[in-house]
N, C-alpha and C positions, 0 to 999 in steps of 0.2 A: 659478354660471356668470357671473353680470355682476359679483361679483368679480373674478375671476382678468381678465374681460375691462379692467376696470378698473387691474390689476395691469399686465399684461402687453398688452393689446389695444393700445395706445396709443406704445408702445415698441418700436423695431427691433432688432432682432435684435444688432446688435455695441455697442447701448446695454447691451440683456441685460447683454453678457459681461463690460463693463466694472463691470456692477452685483452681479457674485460671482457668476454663473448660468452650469453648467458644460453642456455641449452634448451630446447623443448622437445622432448624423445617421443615420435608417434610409431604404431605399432602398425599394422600391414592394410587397417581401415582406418586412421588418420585419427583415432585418439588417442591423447596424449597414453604415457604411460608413466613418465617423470618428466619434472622439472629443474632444473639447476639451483642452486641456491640466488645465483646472480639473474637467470631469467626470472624467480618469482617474483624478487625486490623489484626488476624493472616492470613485471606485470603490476603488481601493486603500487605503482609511483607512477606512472606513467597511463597517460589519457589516451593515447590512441591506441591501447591494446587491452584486451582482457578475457575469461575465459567462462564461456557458456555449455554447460553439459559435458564438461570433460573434451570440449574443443575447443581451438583457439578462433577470439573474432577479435575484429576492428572497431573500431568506431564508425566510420563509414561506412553504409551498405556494400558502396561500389569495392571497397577497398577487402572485406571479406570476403565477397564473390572473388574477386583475383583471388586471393592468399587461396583459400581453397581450391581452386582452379589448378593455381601452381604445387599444391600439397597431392590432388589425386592427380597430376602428371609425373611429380618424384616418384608417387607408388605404383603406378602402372608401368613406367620404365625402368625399377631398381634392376632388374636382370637383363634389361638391353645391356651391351656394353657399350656400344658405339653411343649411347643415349645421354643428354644432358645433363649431368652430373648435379650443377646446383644453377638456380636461379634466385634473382635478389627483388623486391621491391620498399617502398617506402610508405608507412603508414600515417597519412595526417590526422592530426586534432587542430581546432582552433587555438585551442590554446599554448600549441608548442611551435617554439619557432621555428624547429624544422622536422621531417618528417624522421620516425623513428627507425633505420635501417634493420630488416631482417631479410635473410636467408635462406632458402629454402633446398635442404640438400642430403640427395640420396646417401644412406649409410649401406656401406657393404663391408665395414668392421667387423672385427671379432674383441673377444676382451671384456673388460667392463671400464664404466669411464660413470660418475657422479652417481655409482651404486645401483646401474644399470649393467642389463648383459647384452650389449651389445648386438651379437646375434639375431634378439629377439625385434630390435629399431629395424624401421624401416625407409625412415628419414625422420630428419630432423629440420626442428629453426632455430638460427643461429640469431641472437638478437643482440644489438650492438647501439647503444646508447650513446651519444658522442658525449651527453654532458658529466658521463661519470669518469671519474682519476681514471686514467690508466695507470697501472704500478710499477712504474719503471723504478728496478732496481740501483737504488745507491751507490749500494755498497760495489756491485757490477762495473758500472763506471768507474766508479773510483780505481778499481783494480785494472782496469783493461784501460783506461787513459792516464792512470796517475792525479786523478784530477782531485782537489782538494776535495772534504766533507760538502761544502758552501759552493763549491761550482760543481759538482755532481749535484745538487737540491738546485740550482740555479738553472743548469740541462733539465732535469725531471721537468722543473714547472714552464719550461719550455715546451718540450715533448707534452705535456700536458695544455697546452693552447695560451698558459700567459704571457701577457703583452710583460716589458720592462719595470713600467711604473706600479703593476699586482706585485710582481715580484719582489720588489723593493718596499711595497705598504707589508707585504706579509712578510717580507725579513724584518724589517724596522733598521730598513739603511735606508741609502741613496740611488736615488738615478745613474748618478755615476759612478758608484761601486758597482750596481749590477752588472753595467756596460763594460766594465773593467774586469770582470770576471764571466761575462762571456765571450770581451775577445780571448782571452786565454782560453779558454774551452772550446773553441774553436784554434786555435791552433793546435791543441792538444790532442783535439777528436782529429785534424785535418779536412775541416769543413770550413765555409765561407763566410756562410750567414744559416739564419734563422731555417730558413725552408731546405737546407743542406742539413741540420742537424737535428730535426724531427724525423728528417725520412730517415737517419743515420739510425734514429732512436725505437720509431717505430716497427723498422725492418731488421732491425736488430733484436738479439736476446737478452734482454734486459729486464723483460717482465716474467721471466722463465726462471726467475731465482726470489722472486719477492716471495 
């Protein structure tokens, strides 16, 4: 729990969606009421979710019984205060390598957010696919580290999970131009290595200008 609060506790809701986290807006009996445009592409691509009668199920029997379990616990506690804010679980398919991360979390906003009022949510899920881009802003980098065009796209596709030798087949350079313009980028950002400069990127605002 004081992860995810960590994760997401700290973070507004249209920060979310700018950070690749797609939306599913339920109403105070747990059907849907909108979708995001990013939750429906992952609903429609993705094997271990999908949606029956204007609710959302699994693939798995077991894995539906939780998710709705966890959905009428956000809506019987939205007006507790001291009450658990968000809970997270992981939805398998066979087919996918790893379980598909969603969210499940009381809204007590106001506003509108994806052409919703807000108000009317009564939770939501947050759905979070690792294998899509996140959008780390370029041009961000560039201005906030000086970092040239080619090593702010060099950062991104790091921040984005690729190893050296992707990054170099999809630039149509070298191994060691890449490695030569991530030690610079790392000095530039004032990070070390690889696992120092995704957290730099991910916990950073970078996808809040794309």
């Amino acid at each position: 729990m004081g992860a995810l609060n960590k994760m997401y506790g700290s973070i507004g809701l249209p920060e979310l969606a700018n950070r690749g986290v797609g939306f599913i807006f339920l109403d105070r009996w747990g059907v849907i009421l909108r979708c995001s445009a990013l939750a429906q592409s992952i609903l429609d691509e993705h094997p271990a979710i999908g949606i029956d009668e204007n609710t959302v199920v699994a693939y798995r029997t077991e894995d539906t019984i939780r998710l709705r379990h966890l959905i009428e616990r956000s809506l019987q506690t939205r007006c507790e205060r001291n009450a658990r804010s968000m809970e997270a679980m992981g939805l398998k398919h066979p087919d996918a390598d790893s379980p598909l991360a969603i969210v499940v979390v009381v809204i007590r906003s106001e506003g509108r957010l994806e052409g919703v009022n807000l108000g009317d949510v009564h939770s939501a899920l947050l759905l979070h696919d690792y294998r899509r881009t996140l959008p780390i802003s370029t041009d961000l980098l560039s201005q906030m580290y000086r970092l040239t065009p080619m090593e702010a796209q060099v950062a991104a596709a790091i921040g984005n999970g690729m190893d050296v030798g992707e990054i170099a087949k999809s630039n149509n350079t070298t191994n060691h131009t890449v490695r030569s313009q991530l030690k610079a980028i790392f000095h530039k950002t004032g990070t070390r290595r690889q696992a120092e400069l995704v957290r730099l990127l991910v916990n950073g605002p970078y996808c809040l200008g794309s």
